[in-house]
N, CA, C, O and CB atoms as a CASP TS submission, in Angstrom:
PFRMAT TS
TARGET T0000
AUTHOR 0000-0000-0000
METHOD Language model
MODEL 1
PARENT N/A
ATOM      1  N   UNK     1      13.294 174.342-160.816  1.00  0.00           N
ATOM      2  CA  UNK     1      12.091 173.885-160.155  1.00  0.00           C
ATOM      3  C   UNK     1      12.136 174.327-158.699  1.00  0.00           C
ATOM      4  O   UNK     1      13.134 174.075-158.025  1.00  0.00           O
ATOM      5  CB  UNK     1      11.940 172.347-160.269  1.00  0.00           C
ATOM      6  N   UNK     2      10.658 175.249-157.976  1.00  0.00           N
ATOM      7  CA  UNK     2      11.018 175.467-157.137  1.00  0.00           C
ATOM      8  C   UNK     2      11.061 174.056-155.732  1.00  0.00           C
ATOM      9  O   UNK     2      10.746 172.885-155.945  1.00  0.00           O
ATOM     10  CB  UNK     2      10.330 176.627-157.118  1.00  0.00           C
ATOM     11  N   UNK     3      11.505 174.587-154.447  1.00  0.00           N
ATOM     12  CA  UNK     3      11.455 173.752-153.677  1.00  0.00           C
ATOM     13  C   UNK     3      10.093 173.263-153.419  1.00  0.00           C
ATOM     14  O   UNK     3      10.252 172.067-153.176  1.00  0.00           O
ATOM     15  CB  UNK     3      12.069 174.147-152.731  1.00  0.00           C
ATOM     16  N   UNK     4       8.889 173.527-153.343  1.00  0.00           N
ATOM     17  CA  UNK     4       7.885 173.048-153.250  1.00  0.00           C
ATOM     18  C   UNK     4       7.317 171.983-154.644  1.00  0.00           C
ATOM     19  O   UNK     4       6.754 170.892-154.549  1.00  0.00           O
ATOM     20  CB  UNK     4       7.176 174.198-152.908  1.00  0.00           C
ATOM     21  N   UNK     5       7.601 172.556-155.595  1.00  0.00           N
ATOM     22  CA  UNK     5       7.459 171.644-156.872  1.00  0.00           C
ATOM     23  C   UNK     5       7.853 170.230-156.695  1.00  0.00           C
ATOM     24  O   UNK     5       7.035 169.330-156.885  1.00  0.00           O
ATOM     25  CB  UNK     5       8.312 172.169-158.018  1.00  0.00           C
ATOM     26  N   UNK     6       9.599 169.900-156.185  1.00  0.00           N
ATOM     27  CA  UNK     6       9.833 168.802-155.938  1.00  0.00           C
ATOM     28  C   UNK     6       9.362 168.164-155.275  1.00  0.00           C
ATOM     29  O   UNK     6       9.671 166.975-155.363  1.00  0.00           O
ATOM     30  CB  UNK     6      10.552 168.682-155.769  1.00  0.00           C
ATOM     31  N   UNK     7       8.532 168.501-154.420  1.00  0.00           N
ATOM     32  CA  UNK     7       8.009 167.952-153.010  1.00  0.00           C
ATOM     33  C   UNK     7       6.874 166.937-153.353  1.00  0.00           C
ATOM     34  O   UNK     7       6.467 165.892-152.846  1.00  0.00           O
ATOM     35  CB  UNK     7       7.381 169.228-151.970  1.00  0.00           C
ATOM     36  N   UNK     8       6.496 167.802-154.585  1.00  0.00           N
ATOM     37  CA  UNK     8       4.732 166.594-154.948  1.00  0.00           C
ATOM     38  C   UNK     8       4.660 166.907-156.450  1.00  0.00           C
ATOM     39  O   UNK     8       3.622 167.191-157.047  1.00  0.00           O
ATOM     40  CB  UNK     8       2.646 167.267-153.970  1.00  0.00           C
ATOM     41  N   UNK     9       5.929 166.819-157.006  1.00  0.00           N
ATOM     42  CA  UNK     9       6.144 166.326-158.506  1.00  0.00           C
ATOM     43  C   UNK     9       5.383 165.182-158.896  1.00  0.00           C
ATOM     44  O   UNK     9       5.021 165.337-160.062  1.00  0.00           O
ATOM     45  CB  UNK     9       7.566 165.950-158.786  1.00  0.00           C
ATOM     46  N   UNK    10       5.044 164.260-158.489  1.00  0.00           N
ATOM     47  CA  UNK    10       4.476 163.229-158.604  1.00  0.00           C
ATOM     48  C   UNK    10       2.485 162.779-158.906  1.00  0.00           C
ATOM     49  O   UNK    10       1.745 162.053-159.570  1.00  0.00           O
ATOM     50  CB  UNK    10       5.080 162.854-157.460  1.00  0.00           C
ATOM     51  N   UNK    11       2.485 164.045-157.654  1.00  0.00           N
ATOM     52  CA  UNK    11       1.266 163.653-157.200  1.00  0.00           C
ATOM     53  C   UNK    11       0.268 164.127-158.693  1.00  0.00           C
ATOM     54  O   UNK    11       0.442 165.105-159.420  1.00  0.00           O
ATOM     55  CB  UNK    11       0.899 164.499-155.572  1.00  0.00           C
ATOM     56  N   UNK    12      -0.874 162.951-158.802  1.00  0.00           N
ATOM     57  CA  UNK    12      -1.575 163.389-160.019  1.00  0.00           C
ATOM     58  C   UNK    12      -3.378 164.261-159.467  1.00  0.00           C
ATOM     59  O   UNK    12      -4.148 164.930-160.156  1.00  0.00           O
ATOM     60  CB  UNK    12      -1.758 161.661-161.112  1.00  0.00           C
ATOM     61  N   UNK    13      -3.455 163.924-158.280  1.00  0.00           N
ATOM     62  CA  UNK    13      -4.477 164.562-158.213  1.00  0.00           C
ATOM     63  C   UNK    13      -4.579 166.177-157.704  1.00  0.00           C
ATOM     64  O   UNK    13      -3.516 166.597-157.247  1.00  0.00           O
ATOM     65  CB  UNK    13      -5.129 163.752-157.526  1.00  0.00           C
ATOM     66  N   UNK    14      -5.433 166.912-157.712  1.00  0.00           N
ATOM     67  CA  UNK    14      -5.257 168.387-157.453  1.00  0.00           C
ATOM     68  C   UNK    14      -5.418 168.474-156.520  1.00  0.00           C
ATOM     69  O   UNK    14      -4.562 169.137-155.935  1.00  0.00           O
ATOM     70  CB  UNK    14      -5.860 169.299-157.957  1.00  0.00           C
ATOM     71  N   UNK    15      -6.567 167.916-155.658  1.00  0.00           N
ATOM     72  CA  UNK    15      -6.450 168.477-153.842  1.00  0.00           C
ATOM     73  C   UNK    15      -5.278 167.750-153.582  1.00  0.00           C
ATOM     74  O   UNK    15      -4.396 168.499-153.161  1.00  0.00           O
ATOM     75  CB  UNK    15      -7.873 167.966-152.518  1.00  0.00           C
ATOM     76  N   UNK    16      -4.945 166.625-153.668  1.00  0.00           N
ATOM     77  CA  UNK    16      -3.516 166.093-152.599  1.00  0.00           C
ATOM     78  C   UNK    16      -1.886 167.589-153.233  1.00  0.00           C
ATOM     79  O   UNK    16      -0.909 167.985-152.599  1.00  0.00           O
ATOM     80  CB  UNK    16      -2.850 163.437-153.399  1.00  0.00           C
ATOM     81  N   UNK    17      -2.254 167.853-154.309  1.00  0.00           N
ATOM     82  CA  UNK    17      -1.349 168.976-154.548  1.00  0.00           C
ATOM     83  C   UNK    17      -1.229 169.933-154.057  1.00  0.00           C
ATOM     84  O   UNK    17      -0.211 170.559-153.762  1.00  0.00           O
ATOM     85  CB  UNK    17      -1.355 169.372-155.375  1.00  0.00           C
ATOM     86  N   UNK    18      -2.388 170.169-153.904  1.00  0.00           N
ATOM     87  CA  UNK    18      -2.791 171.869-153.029  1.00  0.00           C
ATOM     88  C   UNK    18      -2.302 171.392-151.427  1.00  0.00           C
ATOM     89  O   UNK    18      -1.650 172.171-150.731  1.00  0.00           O
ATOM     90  CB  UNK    18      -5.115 172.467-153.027  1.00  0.00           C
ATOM     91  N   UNK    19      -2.736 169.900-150.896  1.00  0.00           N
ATOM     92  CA  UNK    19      -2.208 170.101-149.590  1.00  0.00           C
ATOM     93  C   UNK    19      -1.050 170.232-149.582  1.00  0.00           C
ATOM     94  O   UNK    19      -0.561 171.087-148.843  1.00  0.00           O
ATOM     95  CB  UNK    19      -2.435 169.266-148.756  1.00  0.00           C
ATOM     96  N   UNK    20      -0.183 169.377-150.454  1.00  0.00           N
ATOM     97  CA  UNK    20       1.334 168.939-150.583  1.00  0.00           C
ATOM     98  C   UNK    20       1.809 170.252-150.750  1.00  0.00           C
ATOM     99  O   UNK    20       2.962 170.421-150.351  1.00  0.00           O
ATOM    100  CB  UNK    20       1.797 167.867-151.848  1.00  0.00           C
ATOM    101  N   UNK    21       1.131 171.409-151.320  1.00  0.00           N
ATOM    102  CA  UNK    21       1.961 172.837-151.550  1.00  0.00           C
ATOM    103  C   UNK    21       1.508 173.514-150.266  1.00  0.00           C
ATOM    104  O   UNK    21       2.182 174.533-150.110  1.00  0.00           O
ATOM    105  CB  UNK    21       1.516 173.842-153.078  1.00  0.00           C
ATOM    106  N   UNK    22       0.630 173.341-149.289  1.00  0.00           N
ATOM    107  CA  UNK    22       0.458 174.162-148.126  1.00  0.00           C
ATOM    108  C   UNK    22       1.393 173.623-146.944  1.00  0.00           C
ATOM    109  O   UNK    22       1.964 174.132-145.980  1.00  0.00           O
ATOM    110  CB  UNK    22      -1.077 174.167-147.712  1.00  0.00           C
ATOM    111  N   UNK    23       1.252 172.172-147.563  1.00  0.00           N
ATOM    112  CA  UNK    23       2.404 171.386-146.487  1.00  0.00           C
ATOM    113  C   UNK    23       3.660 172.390-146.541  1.00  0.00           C
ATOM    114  O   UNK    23       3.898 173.100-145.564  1.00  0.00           O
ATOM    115  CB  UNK    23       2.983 169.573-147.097  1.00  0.00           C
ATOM    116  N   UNK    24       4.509 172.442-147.765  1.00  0.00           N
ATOM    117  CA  UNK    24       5.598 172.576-147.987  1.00  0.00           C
ATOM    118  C   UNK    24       5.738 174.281-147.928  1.00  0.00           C
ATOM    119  O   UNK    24       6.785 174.870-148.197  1.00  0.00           O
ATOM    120  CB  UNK    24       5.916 171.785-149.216  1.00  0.00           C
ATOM    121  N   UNK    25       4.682 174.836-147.590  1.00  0.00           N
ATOM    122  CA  UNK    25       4.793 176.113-147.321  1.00  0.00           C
ATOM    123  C   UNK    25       4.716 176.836-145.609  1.00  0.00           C
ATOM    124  O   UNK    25       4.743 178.022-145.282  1.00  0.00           O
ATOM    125  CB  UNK    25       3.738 176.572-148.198  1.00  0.00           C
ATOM    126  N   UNK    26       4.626 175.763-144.868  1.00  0.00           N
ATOM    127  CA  UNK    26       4.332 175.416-143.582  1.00  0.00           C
ATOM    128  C   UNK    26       2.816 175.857-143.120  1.00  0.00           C
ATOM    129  O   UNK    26       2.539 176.411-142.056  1.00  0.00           O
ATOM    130  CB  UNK    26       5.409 176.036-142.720  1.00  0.00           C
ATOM    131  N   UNK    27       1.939 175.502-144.117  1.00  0.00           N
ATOM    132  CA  UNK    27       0.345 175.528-143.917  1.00  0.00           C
ATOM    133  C   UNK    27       0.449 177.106-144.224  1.00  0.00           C
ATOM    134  O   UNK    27       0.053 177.384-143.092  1.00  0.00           O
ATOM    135  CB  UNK    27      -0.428 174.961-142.171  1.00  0.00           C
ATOM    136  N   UNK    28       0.609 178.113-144.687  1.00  0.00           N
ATOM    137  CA  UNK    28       0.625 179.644-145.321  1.00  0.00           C
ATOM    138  C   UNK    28      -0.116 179.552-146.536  1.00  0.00           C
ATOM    139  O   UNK    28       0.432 178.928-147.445  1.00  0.00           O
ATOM    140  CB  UNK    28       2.153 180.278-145.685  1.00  0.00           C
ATOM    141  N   UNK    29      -1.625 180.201-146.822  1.00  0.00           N
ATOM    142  CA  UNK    29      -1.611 179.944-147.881  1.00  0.00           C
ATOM    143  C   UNK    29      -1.003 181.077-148.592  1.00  0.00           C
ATOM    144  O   UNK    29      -0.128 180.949-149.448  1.00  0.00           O
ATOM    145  CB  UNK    29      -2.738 179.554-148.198  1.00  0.00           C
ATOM    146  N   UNK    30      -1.595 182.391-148.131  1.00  0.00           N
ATOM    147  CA  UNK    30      -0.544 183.611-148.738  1.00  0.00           C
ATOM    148  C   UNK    30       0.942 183.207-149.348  1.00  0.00           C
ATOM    149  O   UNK    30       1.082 183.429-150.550  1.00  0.00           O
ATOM    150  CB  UNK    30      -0.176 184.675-147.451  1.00  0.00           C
ATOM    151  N   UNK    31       1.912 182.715-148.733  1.00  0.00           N
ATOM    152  CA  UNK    31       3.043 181.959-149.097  1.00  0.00           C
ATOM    153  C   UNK    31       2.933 180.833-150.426  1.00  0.00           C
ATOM    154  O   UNK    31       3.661 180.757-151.416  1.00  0.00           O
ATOM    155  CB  UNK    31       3.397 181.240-147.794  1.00  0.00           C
ATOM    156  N   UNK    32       1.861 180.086-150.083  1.00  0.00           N
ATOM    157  CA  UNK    32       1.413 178.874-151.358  1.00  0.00           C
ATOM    158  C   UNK    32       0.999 179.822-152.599  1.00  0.00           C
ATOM    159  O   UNK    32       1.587 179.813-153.681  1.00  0.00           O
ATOM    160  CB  UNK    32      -0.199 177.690-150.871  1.00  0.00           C
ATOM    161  N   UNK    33       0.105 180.487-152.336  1.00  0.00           N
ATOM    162  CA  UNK    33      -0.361 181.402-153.380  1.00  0.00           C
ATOM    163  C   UNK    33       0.884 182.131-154.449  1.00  0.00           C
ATOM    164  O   UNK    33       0.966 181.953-155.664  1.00  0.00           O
ATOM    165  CB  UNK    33      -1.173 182.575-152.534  1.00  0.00           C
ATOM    166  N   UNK    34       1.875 183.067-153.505  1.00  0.00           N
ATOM    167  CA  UNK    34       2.785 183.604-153.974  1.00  0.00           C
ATOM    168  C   UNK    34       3.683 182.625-154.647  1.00  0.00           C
ATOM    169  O   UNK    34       3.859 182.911-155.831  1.00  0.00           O
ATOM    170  CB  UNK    34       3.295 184.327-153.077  1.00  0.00           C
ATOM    171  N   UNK    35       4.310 181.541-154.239  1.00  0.00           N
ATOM    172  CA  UNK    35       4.876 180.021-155.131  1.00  0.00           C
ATOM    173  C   UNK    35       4.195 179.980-156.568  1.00  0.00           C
ATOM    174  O   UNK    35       4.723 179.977-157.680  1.00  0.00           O
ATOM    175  CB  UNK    35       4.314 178.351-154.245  1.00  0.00           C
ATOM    176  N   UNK    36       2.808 179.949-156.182  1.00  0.00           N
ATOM    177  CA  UNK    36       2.255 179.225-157.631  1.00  0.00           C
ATOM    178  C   UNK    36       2.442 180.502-158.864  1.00  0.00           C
ATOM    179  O   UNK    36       2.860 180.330-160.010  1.00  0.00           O
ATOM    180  CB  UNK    36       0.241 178.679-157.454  1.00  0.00           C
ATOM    181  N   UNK    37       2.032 181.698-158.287  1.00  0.00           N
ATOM    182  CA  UNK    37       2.206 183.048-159.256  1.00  0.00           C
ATOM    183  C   UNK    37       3.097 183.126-159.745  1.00  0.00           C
ATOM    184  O   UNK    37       3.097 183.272-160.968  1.00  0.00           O
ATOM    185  CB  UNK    37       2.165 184.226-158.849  1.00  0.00           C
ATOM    186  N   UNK    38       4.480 183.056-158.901  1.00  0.00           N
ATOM    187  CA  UNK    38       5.972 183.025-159.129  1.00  0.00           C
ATOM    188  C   UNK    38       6.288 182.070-160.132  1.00  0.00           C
ATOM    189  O   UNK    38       6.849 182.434-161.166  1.00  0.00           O
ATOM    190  CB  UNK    38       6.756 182.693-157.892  1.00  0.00           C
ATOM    191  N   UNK    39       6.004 180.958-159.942  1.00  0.00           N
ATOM    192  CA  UNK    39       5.966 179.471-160.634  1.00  0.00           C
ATOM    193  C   UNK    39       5.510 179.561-162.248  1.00  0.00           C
ATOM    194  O   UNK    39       6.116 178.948-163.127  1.00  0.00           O
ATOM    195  CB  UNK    39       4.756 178.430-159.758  1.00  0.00           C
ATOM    196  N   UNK    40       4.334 180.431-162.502  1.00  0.00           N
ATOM    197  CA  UNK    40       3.338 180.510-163.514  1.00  0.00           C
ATOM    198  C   UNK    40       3.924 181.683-164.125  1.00  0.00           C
ATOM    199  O   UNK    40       3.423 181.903-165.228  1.00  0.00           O
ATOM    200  CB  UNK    40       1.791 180.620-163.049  1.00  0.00           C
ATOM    201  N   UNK    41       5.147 182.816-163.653  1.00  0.00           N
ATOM    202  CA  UNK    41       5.805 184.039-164.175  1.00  0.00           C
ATOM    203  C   UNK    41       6.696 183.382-164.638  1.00  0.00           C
ATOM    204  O   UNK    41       6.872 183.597-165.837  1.00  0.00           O
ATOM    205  CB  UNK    41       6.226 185.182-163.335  1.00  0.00           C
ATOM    206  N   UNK    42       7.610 182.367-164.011  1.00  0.00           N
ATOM    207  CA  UNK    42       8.430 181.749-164.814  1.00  0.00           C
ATOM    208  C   UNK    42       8.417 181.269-165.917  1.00  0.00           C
ATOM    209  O   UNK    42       9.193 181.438-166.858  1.00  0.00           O
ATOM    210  CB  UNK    42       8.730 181.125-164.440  1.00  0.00           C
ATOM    211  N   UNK    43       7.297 180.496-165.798  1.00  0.00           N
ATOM    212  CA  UNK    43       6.923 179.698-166.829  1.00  0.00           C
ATOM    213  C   UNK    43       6.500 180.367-168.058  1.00  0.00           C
ATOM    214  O   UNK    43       6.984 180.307-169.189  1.00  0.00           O
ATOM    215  CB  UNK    43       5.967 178.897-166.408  1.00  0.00           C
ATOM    216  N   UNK    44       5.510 181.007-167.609  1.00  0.00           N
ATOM    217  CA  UNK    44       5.410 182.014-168.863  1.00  0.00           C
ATOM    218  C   UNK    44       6.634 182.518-169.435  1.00  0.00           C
ATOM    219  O   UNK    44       6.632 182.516-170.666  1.00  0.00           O
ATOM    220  CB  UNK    44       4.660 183.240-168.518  1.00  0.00           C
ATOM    221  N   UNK    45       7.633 182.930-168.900  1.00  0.00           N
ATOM    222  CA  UNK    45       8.889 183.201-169.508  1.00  0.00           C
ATOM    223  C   UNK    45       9.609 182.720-170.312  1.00  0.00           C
ATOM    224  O   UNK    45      10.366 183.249-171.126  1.00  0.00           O
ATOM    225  CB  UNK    45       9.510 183.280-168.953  1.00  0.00           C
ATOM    226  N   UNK    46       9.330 181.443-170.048  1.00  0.00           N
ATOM    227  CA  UNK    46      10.166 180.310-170.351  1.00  0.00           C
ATOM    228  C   UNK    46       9.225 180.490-171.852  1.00  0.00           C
ATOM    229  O   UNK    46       9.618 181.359-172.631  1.00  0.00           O
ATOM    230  CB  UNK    46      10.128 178.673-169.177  1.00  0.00           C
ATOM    231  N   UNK    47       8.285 179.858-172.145  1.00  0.00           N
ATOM    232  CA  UNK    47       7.424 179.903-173.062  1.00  0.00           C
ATOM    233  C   UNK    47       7.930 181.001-174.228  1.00  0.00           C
ATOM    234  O   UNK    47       8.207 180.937-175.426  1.00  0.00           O
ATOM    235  CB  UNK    47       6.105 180.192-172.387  1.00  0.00           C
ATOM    236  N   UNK    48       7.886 182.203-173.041  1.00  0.00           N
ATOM    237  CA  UNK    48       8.157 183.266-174.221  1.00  0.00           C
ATOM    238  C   UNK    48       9.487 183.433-175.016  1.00  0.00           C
ATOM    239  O   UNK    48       9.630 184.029-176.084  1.00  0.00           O
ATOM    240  CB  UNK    48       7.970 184.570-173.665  1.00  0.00           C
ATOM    241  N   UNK    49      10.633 182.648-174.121  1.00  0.00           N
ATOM    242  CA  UNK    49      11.973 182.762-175.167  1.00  0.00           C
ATOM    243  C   UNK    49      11.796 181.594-176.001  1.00  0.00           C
ATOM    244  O   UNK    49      12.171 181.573-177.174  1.00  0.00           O
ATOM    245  CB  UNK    49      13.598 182.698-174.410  1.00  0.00           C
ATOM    246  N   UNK    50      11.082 180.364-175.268  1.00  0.00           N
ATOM    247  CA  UNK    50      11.131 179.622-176.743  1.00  0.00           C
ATOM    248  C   UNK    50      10.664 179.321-177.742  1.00  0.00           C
ATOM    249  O   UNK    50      10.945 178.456-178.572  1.00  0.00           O
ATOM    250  CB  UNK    50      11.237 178.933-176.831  1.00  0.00           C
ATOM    251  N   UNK    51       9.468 180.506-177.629  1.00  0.00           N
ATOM    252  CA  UNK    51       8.754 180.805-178.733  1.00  0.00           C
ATOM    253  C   UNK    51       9.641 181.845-179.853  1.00  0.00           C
ATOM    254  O   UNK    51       9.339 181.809-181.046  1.00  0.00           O
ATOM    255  CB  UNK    51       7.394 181.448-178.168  1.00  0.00           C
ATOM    256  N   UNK    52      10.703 182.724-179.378  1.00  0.00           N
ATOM    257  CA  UNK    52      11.353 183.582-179.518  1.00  0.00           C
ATOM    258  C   UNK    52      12.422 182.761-180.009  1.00  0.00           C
ATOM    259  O   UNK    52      12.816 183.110-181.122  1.00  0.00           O
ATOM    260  CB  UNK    52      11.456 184.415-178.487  1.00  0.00           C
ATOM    261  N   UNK    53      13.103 181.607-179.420  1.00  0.00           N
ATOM    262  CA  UNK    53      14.101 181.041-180.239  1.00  0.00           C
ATOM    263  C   UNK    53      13.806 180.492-181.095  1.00  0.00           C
ATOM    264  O   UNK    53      14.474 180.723-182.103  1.00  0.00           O
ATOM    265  CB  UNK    53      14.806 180.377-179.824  1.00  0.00           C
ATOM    266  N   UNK    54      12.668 179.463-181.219  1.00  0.00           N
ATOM    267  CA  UNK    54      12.478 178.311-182.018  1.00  0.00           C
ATOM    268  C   UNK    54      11.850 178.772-183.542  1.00  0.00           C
ATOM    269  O   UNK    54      11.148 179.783-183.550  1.00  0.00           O
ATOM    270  CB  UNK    54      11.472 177.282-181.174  1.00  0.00           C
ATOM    271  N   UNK    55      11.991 178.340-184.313  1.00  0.00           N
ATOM    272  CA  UNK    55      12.107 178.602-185.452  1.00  0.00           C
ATOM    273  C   UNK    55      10.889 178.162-185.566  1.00  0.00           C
ATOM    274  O   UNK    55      10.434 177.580-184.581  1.00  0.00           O
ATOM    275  CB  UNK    55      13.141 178.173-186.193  1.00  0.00           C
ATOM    276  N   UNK    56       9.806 178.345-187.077  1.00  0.00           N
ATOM    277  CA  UNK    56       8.769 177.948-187.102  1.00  0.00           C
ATOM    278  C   UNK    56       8.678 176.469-187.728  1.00  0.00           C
ATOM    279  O   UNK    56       7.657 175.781-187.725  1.00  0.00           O
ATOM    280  CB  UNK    56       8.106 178.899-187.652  1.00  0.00           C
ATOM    281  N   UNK    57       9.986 176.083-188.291  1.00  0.00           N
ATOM    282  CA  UNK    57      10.155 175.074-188.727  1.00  0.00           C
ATOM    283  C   UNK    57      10.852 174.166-187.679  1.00  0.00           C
ATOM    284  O   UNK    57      10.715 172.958-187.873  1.00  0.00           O
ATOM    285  CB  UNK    57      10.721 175.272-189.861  1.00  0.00           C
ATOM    286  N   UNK    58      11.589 174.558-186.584  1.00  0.00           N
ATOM    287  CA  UNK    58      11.774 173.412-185.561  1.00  0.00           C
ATOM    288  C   UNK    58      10.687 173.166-185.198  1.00  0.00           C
ATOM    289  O   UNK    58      10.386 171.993-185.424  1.00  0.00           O
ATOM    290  CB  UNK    58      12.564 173.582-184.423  1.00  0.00           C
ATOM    291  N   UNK    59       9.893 173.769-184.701  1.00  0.00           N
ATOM    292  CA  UNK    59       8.454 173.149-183.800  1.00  0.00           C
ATOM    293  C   UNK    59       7.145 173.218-184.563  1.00  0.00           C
ATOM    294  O   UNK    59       6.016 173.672-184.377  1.00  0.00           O
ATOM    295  CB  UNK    59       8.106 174.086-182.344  1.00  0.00           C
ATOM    296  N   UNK    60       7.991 172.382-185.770  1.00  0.00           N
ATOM    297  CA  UNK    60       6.801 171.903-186.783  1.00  0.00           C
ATOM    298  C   UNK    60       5.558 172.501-187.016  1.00  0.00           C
ATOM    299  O   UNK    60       4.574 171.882-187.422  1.00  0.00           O
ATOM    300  CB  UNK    60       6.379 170.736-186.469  1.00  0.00           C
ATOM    301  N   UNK    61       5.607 174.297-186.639  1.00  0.00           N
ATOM    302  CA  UNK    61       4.181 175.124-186.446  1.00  0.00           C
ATOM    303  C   UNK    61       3.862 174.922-184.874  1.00  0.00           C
ATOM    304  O   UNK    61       2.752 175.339-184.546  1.00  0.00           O
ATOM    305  CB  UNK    61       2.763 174.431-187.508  1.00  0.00           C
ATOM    306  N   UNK    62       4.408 174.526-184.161  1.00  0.00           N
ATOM    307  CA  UNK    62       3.592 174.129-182.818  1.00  0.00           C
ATOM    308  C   UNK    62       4.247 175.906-182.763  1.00  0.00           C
ATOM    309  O   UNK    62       5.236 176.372-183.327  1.00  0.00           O
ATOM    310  CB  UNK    62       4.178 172.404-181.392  1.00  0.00           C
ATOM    311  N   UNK    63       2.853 176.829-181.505  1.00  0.00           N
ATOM    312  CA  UNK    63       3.123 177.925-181.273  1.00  0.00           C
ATOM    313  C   UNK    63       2.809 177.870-179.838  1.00  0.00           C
ATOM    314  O   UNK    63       1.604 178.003-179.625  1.00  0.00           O
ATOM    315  CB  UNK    63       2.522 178.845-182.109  1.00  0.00           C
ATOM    316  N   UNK    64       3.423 177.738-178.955  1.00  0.00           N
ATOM    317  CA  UNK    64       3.008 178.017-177.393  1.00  0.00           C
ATOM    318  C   UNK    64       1.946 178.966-177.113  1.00  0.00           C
ATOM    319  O   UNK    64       2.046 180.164-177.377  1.00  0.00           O
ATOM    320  CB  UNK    64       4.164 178.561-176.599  1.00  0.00           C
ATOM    321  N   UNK    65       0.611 178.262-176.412  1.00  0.00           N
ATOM    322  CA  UNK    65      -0.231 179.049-175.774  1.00  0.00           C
ATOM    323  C   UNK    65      -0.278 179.755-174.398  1.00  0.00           C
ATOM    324  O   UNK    65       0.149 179.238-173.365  1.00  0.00           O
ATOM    325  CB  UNK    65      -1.051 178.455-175.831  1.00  0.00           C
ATOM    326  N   UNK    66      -0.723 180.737-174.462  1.00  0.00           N
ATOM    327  CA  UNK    66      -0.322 181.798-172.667  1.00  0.00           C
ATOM    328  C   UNK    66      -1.232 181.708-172.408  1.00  0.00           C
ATOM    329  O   UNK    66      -1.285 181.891-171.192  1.00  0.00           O
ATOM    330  CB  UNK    66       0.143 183.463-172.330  1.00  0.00           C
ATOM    331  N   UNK    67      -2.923 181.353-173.117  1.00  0.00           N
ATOM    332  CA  UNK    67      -3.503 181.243-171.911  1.00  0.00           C
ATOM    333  C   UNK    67      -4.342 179.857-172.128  1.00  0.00           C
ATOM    334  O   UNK    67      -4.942 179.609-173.174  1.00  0.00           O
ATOM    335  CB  UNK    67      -4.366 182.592-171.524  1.00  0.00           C
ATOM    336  N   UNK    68      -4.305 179.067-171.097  1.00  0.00           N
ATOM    337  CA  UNK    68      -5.267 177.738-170.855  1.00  0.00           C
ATOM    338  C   UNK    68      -6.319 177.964-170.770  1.00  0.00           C
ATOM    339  O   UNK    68      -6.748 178.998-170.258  1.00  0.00           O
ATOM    340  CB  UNK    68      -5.147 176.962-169.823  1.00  0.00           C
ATOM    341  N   UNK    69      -7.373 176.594-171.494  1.00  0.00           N
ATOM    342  CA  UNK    69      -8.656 177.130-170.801  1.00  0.00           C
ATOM    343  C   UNK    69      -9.060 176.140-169.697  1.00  0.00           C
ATOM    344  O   UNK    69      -8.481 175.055-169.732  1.00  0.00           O
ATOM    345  CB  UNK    69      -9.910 177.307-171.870  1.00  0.00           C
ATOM    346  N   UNK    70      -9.702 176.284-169.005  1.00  0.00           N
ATOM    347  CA  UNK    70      -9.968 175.579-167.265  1.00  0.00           C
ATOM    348  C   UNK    70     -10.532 174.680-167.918  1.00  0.00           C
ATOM    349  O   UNK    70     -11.035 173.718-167.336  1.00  0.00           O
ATOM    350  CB  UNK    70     -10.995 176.339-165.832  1.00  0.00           C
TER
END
C-alpha cells in the first residue's frame, strides 16, 4: 500500500479523498495523479496473477473484472 493510501484508508467520501491524496502529495496534483495511475497498474496486476493462479473452482467462477463501470 502506497504511502498516500494509508493516509486516508478510511475516508469514505470521494472529495475528502482527493483532498487527503493532494494533502499527502504536498498539494501536486501532477504527483496525485501519477500515485493513483501507479496505484491502479498495480492493482491491475495483482488481479491479473490471481486470476492466473486461482483455479476456476477456488473462486467458485468468480472472474476478476479490468474494467469498472463509473
Amino acid at each position: 500500500m502506497s504511502v498516500q493510501a494509508r493516509e486516508f484508508q478510511e475516508i469514505n467520501d470521494d472529495e475528502a479523498v482527493a483532498h487527503a491524496l493532494l494533502k499527502a502529495c504536498n498539494g501536486d496534483p501532477i504527483a496525485a495523479i501519477v500515485s493513483v495511475v501507479r496505484d491502479a497498474e498495480f492493482l491491475t496486476d495483482q488481479l491479473e496473477i490471481a486470476r492466473t493462479l486461482l483455479s476456476h473452482g477456488m473462486g467458485r467462477g468468480w472472474k476478476p473484472e479490468f474494467d469498472r463501470s463509473a
